[in-house]
PADO-250420 format. One record per residue: residue in one letter; x, y, z of N, C-alpha, C in turn. Coordinates in steps of 0.001 Angstrom, whole numbers, plus 500000, padded with zeros to 6 digits. Atoms other than C-alpha are relative to their C-alpha. Layout:
N
aXYZXYZXYZ ...
// end
This chain:
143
x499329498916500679678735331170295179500021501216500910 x500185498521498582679686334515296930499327501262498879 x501357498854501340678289338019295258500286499574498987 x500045499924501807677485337601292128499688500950498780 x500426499425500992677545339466288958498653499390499370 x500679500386501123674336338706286956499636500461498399 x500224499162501550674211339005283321498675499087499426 x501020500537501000670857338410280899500730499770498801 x499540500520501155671368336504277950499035500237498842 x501216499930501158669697337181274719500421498882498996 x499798501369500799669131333663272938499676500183498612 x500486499936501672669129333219269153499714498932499476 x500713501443500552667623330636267032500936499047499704 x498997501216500176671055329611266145500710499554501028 x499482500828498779671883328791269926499093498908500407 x500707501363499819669068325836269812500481499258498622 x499713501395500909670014322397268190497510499354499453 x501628500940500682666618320219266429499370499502500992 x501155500714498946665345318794269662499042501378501364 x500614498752499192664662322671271065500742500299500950 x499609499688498276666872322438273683501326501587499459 x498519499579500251670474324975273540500708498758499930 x498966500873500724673233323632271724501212500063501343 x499185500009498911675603322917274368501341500853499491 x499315498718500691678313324990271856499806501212500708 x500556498723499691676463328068272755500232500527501332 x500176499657498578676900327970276659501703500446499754 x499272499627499804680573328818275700500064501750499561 x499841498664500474679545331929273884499300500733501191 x500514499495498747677049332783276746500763500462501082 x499789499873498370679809332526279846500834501133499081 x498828498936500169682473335030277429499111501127500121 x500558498976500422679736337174276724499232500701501585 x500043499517498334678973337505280710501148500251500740 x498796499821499726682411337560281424500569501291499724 x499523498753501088683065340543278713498752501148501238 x500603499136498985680084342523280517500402500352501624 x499581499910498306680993341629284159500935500743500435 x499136498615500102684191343389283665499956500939499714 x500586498459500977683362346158281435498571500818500391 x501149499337499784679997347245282177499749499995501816 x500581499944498847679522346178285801501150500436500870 x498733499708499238683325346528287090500673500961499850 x499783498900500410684055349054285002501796500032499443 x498485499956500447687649347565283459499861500709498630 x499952499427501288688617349459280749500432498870499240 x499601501207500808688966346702278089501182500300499115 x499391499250500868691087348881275854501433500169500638 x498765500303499139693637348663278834500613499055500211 x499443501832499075693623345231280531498699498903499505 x500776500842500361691866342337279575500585499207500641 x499606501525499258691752338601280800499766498923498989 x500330501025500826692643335834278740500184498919500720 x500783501499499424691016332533279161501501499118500212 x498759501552500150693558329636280041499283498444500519 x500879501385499602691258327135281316498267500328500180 x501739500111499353687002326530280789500065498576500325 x500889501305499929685179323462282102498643500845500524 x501508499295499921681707323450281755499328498637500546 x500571500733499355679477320838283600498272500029499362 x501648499681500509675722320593281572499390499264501251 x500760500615498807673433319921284239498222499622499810 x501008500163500905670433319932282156499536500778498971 x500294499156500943668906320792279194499133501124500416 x500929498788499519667348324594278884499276499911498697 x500563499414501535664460324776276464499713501184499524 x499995499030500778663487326850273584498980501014500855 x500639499406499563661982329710275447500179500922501281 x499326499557498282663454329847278790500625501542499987 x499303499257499843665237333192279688501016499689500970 x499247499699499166668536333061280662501156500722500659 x499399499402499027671065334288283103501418499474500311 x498620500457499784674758333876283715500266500493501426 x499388499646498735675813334406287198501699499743499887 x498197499825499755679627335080288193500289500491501222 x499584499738498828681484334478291141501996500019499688 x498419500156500124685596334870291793499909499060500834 x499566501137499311686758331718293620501268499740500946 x498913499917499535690218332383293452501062501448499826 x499202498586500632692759335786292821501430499583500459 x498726500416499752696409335324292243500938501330499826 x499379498351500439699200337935291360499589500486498771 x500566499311501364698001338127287817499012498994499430 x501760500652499913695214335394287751499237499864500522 x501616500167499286691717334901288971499451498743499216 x501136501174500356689352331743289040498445500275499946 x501466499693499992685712332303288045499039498835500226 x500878500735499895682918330345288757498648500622499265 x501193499240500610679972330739286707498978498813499563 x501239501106500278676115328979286260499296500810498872 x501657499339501371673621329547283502499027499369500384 x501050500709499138670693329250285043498458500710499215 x501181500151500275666840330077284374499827501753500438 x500040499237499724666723333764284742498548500027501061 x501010499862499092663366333574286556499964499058501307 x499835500577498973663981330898288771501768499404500049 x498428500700500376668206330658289217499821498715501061 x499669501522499737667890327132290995499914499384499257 x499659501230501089667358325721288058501163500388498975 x499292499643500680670469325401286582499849499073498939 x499793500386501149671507324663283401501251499095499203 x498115500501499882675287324295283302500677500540500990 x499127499391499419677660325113285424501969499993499561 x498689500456500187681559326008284739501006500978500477 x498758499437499417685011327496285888500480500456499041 x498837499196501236687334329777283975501208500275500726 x498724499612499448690926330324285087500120501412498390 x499853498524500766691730334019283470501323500348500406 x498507499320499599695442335930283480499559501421499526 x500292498928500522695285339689283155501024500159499190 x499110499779501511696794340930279781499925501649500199 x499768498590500878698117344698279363499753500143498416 x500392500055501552696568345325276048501281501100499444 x499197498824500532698814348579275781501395499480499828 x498925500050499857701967346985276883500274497958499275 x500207500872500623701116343656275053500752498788500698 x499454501044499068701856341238278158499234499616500987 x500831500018498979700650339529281051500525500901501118 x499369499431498815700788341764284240499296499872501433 x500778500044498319699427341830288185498823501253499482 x501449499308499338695944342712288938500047501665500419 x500134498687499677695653346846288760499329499653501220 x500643500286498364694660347706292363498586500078500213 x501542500153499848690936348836291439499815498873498918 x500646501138500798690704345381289308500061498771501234 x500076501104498817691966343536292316499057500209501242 x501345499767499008689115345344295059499096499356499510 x501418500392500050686533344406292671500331498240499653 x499939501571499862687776340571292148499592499762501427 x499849500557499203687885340397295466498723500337500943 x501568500404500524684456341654295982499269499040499757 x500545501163500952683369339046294237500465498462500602 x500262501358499580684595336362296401499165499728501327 x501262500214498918682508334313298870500481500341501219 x499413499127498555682196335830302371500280498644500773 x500055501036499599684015333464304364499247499739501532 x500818500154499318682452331084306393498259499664499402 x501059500122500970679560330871303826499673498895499644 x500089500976501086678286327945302182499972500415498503 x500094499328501215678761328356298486499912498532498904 x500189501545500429678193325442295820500967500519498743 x498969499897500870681352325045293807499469500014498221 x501035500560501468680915324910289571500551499027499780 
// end
C-alpha cells in the first residue's frame, strides 16, 4: 500500500456473530465509515459539496478478528481517473497491522452534491488522492 490514511474503529456488540468472531456484514460498515472520515476529517472534503459514491466493493476475509481485538482501517488510492478513484483498504489489528483481517477495493465517482451530478476531481481533492498513491517503484501488497 502507499501512504495511508488510518482510521480506529469502535466495535459494537452487534458487529460480533455467536462464535465471537466479527460478523463479516460489519467489515462493510467499518471500510464506509473509514472512507467517510478519510475524506472529511483527514482530507478535509467538504461532504456537503462533493462526495464519492461507491460503484464497486470487494472484500477478501482473510481471517477471523476476535471479540476484543482493536481495530483499524487503513486506506490507500490505487488508481485516480477524471472523476473516479480506486481505493484499497485492510482492516487490520490496530496494534499489530500485519495481522490482517480483510482486505478490499472500492471503485468511487465524485458526486457534486450541490449540482446533483457526477463531476471531475476538484483540484485540492485530486492533490490529496494523489497523495495517497504508492510512491513508485515501491512494493505495495494489492487488496
Amino acid at each position: 500500500m502507499g501512504q495511508a490514511i488510518v482510521t480506529k474503529i469502535q466495535t459494537r456488540m452487534s458487529d460480533y456473530d455467536v462464535l465471537g468472531h466479527i460478523n463479516n456484514v460489519s467489515y462493510l460498515n467499518f471500510l464506509e465509515v473509514a472512507r467517510i472520515r478519510a475524506f472529511g476529517e483527514v482530507m478535509g472534503v467538504d461532504l456537503t459539496a462533493y462526495s464519492g459514491l461507491t460503484t464497486r466493493t470487494e472484500i477478501k476475509y482473510v481471517r477471523p478478528a476476535p471479540y476484543g481485538v482493536p481495530i483499524a482501517v487503513e486506506m490507500t488510492v490505487t488508481a485516480i481517473g477524471m472523476k473516479t478513484c480506486s481505493l484499497a483498504m485492510r482492516v487490520v489489528d490496530e496494534r499489530d497491522p500485519d495481522q490482517i483481517f480483510a482486505k478490499a477495493s472500492i471503485d468511487q465517482i465524485t458526486y457534486d452534491v450541490k449540482a446533483g451530478r457526477t463531476c471531475k476531481h476538484p483540484p485540492e481533492l485530486r492533490a490529496q488522492l494523489e497523495a495517497l498513491m504508492p510512491v513508485p517503484g515501491a512494493t505495495s501488497e494489492a487488496a
